[in-house]
Structure formats: structure tokens, C-alpha cells
Short mmCIF file of the C-alpha atoms (twelve columns), coordinates in Angstrom:
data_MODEL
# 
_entry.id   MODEL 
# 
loop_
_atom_site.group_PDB 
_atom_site.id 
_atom_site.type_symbol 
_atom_site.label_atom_id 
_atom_site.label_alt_id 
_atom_site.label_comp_id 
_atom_site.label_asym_id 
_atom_site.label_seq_id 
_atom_site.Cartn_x 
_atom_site.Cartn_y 
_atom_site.Cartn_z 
_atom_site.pdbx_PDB_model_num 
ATOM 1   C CA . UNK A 1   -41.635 -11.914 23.674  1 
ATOM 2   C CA . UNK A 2   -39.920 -8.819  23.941  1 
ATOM 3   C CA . UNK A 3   -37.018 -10.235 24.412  1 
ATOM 4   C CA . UNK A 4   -36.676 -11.404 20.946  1 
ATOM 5   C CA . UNK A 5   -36.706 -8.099  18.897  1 
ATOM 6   C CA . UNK A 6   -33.796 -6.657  21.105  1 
ATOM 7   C CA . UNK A 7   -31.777 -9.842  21.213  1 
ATOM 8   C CA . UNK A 8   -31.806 -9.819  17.242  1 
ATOM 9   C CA . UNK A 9   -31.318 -5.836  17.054  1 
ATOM 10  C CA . UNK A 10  -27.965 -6.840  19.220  1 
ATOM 11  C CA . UNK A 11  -27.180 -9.913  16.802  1 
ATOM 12  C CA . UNK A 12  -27.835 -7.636  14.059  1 
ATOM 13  C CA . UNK A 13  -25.229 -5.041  15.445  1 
ATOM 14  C CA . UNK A 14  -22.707 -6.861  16.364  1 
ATOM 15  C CA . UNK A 15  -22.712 -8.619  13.105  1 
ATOM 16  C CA . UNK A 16  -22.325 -5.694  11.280  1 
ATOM 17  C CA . UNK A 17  -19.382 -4.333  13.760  1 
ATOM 18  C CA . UNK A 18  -16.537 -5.923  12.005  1 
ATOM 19  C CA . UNK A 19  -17.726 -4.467  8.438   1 
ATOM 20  C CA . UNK A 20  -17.823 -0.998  9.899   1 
ATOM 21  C CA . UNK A 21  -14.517 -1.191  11.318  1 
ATOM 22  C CA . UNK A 22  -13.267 -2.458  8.132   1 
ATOM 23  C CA . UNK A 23  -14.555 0.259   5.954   1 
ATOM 24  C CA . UNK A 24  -12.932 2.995   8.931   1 
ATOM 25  C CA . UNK A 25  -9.684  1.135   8.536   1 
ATOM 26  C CA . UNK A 26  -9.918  1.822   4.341   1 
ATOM 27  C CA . UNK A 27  -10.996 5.372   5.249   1 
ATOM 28  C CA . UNK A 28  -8.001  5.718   7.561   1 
ATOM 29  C CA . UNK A 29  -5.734  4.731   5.025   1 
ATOM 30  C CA . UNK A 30  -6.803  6.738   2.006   1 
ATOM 31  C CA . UNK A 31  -6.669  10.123  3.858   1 
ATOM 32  C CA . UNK A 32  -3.284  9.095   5.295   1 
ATOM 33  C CA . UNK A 33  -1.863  8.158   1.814   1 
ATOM 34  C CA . UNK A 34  -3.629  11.952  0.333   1 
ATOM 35  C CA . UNK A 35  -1.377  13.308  2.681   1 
ATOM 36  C CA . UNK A 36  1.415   11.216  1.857   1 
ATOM 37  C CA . UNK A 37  4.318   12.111  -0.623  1 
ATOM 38  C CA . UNK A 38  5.331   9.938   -3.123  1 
ATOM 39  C CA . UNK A 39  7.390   10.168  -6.156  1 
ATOM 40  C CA . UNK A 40  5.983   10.997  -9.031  1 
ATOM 41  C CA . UNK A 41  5.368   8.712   -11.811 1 
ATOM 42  C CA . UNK A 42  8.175   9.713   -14.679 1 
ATOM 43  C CA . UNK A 43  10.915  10.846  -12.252 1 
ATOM 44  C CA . UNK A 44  14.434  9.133   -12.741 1 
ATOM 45  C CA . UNK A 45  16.282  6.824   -9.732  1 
ATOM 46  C CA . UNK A 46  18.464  9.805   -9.461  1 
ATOM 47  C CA . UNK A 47  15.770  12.328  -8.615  1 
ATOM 48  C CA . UNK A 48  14.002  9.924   -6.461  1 
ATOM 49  C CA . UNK A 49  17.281  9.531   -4.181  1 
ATOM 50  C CA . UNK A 50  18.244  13.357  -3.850  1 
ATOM 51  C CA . UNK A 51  14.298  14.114  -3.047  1 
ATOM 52  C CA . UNK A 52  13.817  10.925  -0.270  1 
ATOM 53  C CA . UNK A 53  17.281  10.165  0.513   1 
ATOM 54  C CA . UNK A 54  18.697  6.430   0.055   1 
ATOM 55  C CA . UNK A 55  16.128  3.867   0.212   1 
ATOM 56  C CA . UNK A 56  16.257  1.129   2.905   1 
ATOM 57  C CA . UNK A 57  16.668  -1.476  0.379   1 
ATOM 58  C CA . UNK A 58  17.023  -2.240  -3.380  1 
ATOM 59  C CA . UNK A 59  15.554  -5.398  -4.169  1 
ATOM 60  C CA . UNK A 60  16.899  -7.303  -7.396  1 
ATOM 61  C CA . UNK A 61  15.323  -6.690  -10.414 1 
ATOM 62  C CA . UNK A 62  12.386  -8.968  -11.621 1 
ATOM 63  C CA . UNK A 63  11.477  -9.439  -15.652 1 
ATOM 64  C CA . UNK A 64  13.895  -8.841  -18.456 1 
ATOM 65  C CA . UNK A 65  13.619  -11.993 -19.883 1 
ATOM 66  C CA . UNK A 66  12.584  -10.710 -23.074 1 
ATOM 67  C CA . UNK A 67  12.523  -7.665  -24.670 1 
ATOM 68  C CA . UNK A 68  8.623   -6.893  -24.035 1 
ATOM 69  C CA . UNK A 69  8.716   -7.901  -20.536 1 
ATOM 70  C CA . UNK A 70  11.648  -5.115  -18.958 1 
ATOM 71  C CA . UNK A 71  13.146  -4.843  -15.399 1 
ATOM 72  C CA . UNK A 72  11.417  -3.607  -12.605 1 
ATOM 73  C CA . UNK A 73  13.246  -2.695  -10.138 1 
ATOM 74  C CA . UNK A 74  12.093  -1.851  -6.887  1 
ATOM 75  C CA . UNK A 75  13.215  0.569   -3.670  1 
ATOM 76  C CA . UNK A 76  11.865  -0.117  -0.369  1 
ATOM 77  C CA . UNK A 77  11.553  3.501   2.161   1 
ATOM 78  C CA . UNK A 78  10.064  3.412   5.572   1 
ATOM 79  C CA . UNK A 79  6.512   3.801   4.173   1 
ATOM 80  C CA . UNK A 80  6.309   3.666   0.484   1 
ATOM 81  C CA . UNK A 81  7.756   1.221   -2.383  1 
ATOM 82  C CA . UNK A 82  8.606   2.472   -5.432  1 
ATOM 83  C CA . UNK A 83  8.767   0.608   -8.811  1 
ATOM 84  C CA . UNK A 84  11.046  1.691   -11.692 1 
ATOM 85  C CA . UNK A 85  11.134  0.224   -15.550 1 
ATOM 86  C CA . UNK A 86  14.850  0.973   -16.793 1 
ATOM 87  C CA . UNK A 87  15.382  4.697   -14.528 1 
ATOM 88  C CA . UNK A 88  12.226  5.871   -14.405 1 
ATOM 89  C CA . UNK A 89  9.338   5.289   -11.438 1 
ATOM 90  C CA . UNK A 90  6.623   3.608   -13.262 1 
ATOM 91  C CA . UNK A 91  4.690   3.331   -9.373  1 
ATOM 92  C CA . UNK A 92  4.990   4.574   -5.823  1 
ATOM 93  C CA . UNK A 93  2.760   2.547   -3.586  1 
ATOM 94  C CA . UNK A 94  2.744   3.078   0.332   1 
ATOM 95  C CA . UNK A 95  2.826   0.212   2.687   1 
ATOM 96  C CA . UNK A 96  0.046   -0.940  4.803   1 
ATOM 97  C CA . UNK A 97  -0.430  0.820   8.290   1 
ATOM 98  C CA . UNK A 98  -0.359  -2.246  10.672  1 
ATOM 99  C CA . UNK A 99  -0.624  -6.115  10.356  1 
ATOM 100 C CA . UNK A 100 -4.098  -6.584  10.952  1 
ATOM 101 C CA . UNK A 101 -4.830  -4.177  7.938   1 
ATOM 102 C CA . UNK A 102 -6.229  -5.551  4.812   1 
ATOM 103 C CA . UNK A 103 -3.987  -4.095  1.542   1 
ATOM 104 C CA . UNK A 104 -1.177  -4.210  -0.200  1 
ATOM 105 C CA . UNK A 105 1.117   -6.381  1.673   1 
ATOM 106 C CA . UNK A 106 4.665   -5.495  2.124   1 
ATOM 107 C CA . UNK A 107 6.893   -6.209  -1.077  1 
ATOM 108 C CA . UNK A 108 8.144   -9.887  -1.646  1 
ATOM 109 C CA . UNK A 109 12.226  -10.568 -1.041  1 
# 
């Protein structure tokens, strides 16, 4: 009999393991991001390439197709991707730690 209450207080642990280590991961990656440098939302493609250097990639713009839908184009760096509409960032996002992380995946090509 008393090998029931501790053999569901393990069950009970190890079932709530992988939420806990979830919710460090999301921890992890919000104080890593606060420290993180981004461009700022408003600056021009110019600005953004004297202050981080060249990007690693410029992806073709998607959208344009009408007037109320404009280019986005994006930059990919080591750790962040930025989005502009026309010159101007519109978004800076920063890519996911590792591959078992849940996020925001890496940007489509």
C-alpha cells in the first residue's frame, strides 16, 4: 500500500518534467532576446546596414501585388531577421536558439 502514493507522486513528476523544461526554455529565450539588439522599428535599409553590417542574405521581396498589400522585404543576420515595407524596418525578430526550441522558426526561402 505504500507503494502506491510514491509511485503516483513519481508519475506525477515526471509528467510534469517536460512542461517545466518548456516554460525554462521560453524563459531562456526572453532574457536572451532583452539583451539582444535589434533595429529599431522606423529605421531605413541604409541605417540598418552601417549599424549591423551587411546582412547574410536578402531574400526576394513578398506582396506588392496591389497597392494595399506592399513589399516586404526581408534581411537575414546571424541571429535576427528583419522585415522592411518600402526602406523602412517595419520588424526585427531574432531567430530561435536551437532546433529543439519551440518559436519562430527560421524565415522561409
Amino acid at each position: 500500500m505504500r507503494l502506491l502514493p510514491a509511485a503516483l507522486v513519481v508519475a506525477a513528476l515526471c509528467a510534469a518534467a517536460p512542461q517545466a523544461f518548456a516554460d525554462r526554455l521560453l524563459i531562456e529565450r526572453v532574457q536572451s532576446e532583452a539583451g539582444m539588439t535589434l533595429p529599431a522599428r522606423g529605421m531605413r535599409m541604409a541605417e540598418v546596414e552601417r549599424k549591423f553590417g551587411a546582412p547574410t542574405q536578402r531574400m526576394d521581396p513578398r506582396g506588392g501585388q496591389k497597392r494595399q498589400w506592399p513589399a516586404i522585404n526581408r534581411w537575414t543576420y546571424p541571429n535576427f531577421v528583419v522585415y522592411f515595407e518600402k526602406d523602412r524596418v517595419i520588424d526585427a525578430v531574432a531567430i530561435r536558439a536551437g532546433s529543439n526550441e519551440v518559436g519562430p522558426k527560421p524565415p522561409i526561402k
